[in-house]
N, CA, C and O atoms as a GROMACS GRO file, in nm:
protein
  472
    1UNK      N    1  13.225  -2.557  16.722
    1UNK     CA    2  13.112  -2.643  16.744
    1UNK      C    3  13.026  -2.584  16.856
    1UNK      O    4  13.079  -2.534  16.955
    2UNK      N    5  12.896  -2.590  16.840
    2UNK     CA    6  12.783  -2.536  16.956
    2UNK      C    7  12.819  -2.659  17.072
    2UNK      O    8  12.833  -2.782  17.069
    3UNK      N    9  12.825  -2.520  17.208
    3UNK     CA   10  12.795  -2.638  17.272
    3UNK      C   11  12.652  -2.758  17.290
    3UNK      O   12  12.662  -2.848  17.373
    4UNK      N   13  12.546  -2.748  17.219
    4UNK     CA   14  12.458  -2.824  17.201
    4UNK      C   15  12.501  -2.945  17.150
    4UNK      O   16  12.459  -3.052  17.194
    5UNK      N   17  12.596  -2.935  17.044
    5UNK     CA   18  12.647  -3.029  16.948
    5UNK      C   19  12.765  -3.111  17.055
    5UNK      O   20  12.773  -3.234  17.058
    6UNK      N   21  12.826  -3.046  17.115
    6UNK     CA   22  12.940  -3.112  17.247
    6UNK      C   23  12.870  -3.184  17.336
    6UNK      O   24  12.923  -3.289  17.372
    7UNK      N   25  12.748  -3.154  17.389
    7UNK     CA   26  12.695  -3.180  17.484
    7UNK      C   27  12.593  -3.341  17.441
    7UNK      O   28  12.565  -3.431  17.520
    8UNK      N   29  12.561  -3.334  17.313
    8UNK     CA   30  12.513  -3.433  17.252
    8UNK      C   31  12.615  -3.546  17.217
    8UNK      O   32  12.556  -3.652  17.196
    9UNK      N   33  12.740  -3.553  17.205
    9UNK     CA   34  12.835  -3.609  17.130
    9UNK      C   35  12.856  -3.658  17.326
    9UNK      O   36  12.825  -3.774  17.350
   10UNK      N   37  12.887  -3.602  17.404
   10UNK     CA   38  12.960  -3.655  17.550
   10UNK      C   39  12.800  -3.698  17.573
   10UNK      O   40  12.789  -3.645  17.684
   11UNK      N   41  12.670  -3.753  17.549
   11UNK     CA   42  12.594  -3.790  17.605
   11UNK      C   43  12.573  -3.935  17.534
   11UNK      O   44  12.505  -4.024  17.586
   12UNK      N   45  12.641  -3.951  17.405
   12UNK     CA   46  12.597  -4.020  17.336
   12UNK      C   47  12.755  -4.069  17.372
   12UNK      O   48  12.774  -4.155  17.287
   13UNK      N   49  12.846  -4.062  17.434
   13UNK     CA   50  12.990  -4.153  17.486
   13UNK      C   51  12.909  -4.215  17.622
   13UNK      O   52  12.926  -4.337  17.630
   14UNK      N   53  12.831  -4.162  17.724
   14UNK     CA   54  12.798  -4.190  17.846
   14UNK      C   55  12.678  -4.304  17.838
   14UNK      O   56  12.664  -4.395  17.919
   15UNK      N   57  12.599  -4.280  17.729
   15UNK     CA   58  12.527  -4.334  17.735
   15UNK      C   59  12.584  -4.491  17.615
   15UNK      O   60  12.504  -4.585  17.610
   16UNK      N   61  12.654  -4.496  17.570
   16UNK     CA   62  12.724  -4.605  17.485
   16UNK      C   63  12.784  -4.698  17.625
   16UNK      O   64  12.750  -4.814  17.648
   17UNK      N   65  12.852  -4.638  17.684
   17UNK     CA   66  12.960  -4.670  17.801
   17UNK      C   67  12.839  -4.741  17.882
   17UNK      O   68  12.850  -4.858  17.918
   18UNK      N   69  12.734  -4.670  17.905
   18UNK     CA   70  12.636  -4.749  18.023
   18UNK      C   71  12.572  -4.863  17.976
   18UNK      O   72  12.539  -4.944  18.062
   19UNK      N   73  12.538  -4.898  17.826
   19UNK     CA   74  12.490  -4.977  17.766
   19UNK      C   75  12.608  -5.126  17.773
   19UNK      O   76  12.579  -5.245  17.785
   20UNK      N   77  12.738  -5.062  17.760
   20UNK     CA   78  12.813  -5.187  17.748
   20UNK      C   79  12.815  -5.218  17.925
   20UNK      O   80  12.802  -5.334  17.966
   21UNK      N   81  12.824  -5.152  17.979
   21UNK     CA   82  12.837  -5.178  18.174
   21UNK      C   83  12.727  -5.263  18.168
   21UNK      O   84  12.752  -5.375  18.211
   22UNK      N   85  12.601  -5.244  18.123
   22UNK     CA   86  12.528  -5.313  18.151
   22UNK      C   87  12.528  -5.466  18.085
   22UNK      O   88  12.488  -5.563  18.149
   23UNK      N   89  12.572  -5.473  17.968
   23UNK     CA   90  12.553  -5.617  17.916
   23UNK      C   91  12.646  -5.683  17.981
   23UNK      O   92  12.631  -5.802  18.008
   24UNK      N   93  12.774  -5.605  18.022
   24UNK     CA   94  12.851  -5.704  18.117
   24UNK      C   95  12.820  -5.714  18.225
   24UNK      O   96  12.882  -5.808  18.273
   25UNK      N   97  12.754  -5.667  18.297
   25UNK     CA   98  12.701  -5.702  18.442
   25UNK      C   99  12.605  -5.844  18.415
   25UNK      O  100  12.611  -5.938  18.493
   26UNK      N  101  12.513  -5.845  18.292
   26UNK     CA  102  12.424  -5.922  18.289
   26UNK      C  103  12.505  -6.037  18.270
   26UNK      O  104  12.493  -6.126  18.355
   27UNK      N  105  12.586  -6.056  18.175
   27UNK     CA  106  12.702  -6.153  18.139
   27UNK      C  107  12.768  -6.197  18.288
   27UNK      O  108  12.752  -6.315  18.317
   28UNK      N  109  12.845  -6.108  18.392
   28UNK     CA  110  12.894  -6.167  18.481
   28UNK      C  111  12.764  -6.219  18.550
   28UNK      O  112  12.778  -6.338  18.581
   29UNK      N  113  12.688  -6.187  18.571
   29UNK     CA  114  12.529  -6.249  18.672
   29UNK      C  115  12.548  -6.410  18.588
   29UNK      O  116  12.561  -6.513  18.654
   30UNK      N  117  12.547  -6.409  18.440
   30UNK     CA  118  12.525  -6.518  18.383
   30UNK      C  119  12.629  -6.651  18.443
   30UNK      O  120  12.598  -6.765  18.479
   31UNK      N  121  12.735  -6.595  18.437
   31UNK     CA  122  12.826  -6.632  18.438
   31UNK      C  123  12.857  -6.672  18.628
   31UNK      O  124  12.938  -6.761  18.653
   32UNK      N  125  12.804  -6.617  18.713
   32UNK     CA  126  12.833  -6.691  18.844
   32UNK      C  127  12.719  -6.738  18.863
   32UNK      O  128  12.718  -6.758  18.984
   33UNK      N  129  12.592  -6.779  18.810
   33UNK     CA  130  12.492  -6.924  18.803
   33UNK      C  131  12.582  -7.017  18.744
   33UNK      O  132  12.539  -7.131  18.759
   34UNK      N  133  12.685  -7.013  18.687
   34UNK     CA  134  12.734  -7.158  18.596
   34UNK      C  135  12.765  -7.194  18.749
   34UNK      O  136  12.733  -7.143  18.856
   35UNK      N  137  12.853  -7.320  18.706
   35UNK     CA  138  12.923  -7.377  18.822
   35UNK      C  139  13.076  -7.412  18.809
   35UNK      O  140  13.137  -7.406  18.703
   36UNK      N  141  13.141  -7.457  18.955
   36UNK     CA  142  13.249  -7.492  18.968
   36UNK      C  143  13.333  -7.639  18.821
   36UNK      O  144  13.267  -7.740  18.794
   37UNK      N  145  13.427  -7.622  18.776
   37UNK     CA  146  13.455  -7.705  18.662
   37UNK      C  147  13.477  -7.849  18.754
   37UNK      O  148  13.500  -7.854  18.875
   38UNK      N  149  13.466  -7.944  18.676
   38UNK     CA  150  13.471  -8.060  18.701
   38UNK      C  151  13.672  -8.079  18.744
   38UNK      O  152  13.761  -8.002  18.705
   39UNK      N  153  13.690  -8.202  18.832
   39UNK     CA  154  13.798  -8.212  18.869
   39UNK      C  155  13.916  -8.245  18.788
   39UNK      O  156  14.036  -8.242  18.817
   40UNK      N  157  13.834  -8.287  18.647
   40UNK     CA  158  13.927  -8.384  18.509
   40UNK      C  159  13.946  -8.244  18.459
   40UNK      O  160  14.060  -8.197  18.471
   41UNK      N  161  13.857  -8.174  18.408
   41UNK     CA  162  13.878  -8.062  18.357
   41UNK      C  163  13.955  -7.956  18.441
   41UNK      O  164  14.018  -7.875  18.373
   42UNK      N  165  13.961  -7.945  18.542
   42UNK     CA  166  14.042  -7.785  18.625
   42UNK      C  167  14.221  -7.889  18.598
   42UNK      O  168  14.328  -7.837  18.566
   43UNK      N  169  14.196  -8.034  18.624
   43UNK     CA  170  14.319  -8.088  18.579
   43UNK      C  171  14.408  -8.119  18.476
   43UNK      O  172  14.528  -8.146  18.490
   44UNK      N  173  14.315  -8.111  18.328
   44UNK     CA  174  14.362  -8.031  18.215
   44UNK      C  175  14.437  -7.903  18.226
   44UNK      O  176  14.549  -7.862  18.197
   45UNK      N  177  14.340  -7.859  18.274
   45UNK     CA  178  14.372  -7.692  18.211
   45UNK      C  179  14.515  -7.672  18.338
   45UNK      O  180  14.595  -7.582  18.315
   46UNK      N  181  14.529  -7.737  18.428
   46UNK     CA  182  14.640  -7.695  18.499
   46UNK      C  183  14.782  -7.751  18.393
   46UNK      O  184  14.872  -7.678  18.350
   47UNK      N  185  14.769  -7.891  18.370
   47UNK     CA  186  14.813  -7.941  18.240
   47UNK      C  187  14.882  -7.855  18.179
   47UNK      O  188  14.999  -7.817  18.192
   48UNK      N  189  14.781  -7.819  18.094
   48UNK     CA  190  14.802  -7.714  17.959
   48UNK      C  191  14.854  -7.567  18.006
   48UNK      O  192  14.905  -7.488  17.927
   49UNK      N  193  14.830  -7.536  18.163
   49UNK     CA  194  14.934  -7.390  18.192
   49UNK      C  195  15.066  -7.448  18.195
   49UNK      O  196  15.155  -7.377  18.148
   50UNK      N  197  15.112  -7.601  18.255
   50UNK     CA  198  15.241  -7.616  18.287
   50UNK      C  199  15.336  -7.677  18.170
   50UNK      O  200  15.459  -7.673  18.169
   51UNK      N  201  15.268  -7.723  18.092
   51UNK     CA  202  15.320  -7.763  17.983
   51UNK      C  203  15.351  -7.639  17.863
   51UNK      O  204  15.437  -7.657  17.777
   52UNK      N  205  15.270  -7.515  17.870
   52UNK     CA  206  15.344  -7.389  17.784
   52UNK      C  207  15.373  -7.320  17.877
   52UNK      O  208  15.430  -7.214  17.851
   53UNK      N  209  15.354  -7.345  17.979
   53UNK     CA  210  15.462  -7.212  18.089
   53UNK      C  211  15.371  -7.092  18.099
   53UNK      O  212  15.417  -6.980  18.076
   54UNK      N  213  15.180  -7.116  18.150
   54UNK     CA  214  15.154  -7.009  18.158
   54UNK      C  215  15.093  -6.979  18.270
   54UNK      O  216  15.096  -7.064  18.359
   55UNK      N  217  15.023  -6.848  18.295
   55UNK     CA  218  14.944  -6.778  18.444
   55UNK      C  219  14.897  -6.896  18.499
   55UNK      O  220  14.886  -6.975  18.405
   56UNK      N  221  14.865  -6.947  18.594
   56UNK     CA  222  14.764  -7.047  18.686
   56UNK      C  223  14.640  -6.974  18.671
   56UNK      O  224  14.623  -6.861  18.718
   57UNK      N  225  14.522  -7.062  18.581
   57UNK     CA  226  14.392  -6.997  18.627
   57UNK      C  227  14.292  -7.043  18.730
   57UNK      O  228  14.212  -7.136  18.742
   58UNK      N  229  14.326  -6.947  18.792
   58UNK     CA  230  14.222  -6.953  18.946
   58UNK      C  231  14.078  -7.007  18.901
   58UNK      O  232  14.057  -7.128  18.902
   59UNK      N  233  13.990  -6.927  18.865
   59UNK     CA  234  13.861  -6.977  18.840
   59UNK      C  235  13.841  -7.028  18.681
   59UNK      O  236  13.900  -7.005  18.576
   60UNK      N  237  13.754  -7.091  18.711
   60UNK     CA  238  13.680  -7.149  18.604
   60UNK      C  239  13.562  -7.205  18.615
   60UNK      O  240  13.541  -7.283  18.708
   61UNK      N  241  13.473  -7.176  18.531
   61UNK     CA  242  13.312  -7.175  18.560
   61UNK      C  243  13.274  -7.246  18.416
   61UNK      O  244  13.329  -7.233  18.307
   62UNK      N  245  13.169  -7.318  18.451
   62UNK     CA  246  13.100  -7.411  18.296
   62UNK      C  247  12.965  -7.378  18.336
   62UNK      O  248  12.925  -7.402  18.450
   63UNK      N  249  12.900  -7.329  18.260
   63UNK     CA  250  12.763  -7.279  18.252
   63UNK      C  251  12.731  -7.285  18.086
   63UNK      O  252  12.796  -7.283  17.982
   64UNK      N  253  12.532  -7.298  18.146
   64UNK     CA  254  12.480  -7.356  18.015
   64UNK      C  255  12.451  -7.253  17.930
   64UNK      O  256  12.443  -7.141  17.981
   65UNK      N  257  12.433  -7.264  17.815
   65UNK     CA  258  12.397  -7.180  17.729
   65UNK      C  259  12.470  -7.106  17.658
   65UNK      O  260  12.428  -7.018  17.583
   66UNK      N  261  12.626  -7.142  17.681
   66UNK     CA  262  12.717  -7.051  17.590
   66UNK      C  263  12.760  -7.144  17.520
   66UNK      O  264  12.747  -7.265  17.538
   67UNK      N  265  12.829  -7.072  17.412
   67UNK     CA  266  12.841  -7.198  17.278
   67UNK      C  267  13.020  -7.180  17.265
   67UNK      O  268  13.086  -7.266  17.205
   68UNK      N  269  13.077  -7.075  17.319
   68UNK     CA  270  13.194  -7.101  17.317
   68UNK      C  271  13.264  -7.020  17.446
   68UNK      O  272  13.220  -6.937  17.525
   69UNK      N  273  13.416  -7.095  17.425
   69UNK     CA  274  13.477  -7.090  17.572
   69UNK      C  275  13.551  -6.938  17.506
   69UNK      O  276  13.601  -6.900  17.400
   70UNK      N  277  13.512  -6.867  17.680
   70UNK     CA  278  13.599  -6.680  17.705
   70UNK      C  279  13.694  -6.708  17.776
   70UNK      O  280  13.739  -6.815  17.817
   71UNK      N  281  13.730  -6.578  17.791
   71UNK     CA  282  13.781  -6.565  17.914
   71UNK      C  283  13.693  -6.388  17.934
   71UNK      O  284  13.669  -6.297  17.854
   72UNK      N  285  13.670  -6.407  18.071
   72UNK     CA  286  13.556  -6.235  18.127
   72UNK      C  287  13.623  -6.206  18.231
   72UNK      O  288  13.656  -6.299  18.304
   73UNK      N  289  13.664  -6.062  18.268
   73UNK     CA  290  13.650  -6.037  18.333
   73UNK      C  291  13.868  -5.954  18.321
   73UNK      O  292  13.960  -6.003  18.257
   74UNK      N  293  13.872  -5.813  18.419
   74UNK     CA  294  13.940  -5.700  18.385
   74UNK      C  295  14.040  -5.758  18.492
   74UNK      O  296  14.146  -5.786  18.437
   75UNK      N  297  14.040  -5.787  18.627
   75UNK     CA  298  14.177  -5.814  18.726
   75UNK      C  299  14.121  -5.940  18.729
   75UNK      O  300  14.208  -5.990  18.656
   76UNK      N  301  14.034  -6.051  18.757
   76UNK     CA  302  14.136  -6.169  18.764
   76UNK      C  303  14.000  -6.253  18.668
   76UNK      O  304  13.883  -6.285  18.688
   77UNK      N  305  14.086  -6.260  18.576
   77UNK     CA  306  13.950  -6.342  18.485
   77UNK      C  307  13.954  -6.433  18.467
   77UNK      O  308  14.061  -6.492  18.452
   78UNK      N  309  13.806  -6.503  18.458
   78UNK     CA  310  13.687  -6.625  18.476
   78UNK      C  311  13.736  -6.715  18.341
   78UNK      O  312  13.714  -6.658  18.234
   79UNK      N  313  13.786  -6.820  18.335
   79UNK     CA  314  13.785  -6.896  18.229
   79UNK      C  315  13.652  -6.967  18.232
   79UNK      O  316  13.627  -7.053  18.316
   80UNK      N  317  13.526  -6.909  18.090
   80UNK     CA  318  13.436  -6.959  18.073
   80UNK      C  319  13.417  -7.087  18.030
   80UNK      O  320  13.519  -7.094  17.961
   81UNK      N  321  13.357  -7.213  18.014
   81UNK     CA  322  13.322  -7.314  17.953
   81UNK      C  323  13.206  -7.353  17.952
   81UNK      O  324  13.137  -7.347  18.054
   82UNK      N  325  13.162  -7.401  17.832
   82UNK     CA  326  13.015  -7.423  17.792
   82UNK      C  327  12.993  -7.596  17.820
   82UNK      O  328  13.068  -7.690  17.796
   83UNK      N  329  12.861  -7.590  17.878
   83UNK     CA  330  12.909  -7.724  17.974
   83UNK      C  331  12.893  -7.830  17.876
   83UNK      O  332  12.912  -7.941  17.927
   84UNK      N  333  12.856  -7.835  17.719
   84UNK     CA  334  12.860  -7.946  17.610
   84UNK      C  335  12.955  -7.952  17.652
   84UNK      O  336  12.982  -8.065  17.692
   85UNK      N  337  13.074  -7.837  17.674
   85UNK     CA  338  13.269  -7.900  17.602
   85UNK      C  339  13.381  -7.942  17.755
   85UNK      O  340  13.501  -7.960  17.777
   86UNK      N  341  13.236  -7.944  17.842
   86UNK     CA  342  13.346  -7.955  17.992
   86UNK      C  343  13.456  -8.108  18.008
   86UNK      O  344  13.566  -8.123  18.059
   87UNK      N  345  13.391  -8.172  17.959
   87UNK     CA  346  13.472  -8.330  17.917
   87UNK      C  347  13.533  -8.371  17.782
   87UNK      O  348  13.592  -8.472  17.746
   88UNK      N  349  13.505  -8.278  17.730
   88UNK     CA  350  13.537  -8.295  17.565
   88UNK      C  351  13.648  -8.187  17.506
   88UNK      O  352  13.724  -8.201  17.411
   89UNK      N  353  13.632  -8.081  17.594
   89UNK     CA  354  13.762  -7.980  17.546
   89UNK      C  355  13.902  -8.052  17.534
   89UNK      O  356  13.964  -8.134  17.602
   90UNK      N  357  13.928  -7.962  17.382
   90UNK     CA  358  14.063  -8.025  17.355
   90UNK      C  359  14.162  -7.908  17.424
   90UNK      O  360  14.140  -7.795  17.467
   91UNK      N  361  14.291  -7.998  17.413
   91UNK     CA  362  14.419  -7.890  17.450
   91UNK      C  363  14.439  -7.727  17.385
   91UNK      O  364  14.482  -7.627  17.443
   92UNK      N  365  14.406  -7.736  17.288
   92UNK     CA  366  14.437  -7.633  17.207
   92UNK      C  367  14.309  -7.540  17.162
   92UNK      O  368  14.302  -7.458  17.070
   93UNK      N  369  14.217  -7.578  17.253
   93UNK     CA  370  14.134  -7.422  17.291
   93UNK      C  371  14.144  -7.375  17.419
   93UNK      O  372  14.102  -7.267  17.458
   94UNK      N  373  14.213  -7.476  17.499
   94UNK     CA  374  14.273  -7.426  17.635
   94UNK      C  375  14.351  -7.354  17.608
   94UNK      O  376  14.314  -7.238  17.625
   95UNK      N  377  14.468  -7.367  17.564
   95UNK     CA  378  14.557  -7.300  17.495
   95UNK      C  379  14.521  -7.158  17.461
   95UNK      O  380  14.576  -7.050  17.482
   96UNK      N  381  14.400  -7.199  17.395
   96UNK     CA  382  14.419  -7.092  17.297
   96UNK      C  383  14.363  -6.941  17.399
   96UNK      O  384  14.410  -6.827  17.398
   97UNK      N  385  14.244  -7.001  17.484
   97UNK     CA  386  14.203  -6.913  17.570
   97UNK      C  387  14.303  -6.896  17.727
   97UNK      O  388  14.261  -6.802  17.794
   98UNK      N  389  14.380  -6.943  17.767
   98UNK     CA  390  14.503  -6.900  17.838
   98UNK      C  391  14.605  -6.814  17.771
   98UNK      O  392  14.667  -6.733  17.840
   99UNK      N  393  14.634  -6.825  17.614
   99UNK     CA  394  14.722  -6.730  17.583
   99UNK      C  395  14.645  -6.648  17.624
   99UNK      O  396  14.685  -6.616  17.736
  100UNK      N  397  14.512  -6.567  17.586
  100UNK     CA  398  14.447  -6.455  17.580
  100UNK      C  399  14.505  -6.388  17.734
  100UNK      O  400  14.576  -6.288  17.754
  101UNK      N  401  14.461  -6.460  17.806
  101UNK     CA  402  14.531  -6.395  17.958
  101UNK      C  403  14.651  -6.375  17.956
  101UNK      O  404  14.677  -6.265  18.005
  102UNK      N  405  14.749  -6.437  17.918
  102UNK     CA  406  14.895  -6.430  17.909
  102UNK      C  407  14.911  -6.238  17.863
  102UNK      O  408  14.931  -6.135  17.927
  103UNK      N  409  14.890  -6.273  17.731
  103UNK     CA  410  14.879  -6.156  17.662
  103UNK      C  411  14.805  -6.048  17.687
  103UNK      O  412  14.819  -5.947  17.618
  104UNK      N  413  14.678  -6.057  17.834
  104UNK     CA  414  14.593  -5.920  17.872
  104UNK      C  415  14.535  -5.864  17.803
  104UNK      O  416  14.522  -5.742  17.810
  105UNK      N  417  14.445  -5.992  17.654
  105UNK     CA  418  14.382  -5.928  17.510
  105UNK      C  419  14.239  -5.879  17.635
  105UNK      O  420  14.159  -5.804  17.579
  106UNK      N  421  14.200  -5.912  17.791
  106UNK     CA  422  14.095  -5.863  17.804
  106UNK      C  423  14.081  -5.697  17.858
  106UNK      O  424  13.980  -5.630  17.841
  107UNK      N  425  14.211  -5.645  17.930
  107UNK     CA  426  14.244  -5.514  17.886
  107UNK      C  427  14.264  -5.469  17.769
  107UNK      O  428  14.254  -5.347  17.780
  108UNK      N  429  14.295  -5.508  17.616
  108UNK     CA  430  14.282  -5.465  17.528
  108UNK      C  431  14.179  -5.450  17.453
  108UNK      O  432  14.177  -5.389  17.346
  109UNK      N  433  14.075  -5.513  17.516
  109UNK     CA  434  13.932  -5.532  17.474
  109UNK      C  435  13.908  -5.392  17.500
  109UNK      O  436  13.892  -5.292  17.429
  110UNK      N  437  13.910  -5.421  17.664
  110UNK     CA  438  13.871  -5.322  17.761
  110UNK      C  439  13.883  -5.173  17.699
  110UNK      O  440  13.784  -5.099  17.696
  111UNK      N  441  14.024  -5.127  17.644
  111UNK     CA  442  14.060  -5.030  17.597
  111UNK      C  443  13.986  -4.978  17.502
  111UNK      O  444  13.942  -4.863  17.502
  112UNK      N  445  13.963  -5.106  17.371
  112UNK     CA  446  13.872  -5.058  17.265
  112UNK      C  447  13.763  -5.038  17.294
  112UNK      O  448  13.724  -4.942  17.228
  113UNK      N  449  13.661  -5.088  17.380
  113UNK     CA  450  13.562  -5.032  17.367
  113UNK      C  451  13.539  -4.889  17.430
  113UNK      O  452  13.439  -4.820  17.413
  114UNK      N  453  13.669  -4.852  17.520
  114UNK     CA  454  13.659  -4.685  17.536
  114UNK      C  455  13.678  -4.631  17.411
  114UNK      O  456  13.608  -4.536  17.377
  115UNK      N  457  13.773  -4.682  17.324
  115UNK     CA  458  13.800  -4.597  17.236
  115UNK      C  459  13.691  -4.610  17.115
  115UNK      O  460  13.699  -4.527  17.024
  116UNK      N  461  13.599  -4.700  17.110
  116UNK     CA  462  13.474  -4.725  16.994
  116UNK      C  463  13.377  -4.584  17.078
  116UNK      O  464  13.320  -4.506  17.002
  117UNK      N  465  13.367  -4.565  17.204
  117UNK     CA  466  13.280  -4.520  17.268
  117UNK      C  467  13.293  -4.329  17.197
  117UNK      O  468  13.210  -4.239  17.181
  118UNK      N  469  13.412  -4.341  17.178
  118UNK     CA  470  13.476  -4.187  17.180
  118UNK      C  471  13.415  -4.189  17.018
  118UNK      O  472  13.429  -4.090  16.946
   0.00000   0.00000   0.00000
């Protein structure tokens, strides 16, 4: 292979890689305008860690404009909530987004998109 052709292929990994840095930066910006979760809700979700036996999640943020609950973020991640579901979330999308941490699907994210990049 020319190096022209190498040099195009590692510009087009750098420049993929900077595109995703950036939508997540914009995403975390999004994401620390939300606010602190309500006291019923951080008392659910403590609930629902002790009742399946899982991580304690430190933060949690409800901000407008997202339509469904994440979890963001690589060492200690943000349990998102969309502030329609801050009084209305059931057990079992708590659940469902605490396994994700349990299991570290946001390093496995993390991983794939190096490896989509390649």
């Amino acid at each position: 292979m020319k190096k022209s052709g190498i040099f195009l292929m590692i510009l087009g990994v750098v420049l993929f890689l900077l595109y995703d840095l950036l939508i997540y930066a914009r995403l975390r910006k999004e994401i620390r305008k939300g606010r602190e979760a309500s006291l019923s809700l951080r008392e659910k979700i403590l609930r629902t860690g002790e009742t399946y036996d899982l991580p304690k999640q430190e933060e949690v943020r409800v901000c407008k404009g997202i339509e469904t609950p994440f979890l963001c973020g690589f060492f200690k991640p943000v349990l998102v909530i969309p502030e329609s579901m801050e009084e209305t979330i059931d057990e079992k999308v708590l659940l469902h987004e605490m396994l994700h941490r349990k299991h570290h699907d946001v390093a496995v994210n993390f991983a794939l998109h190096l490896l989509q990049a390649l």
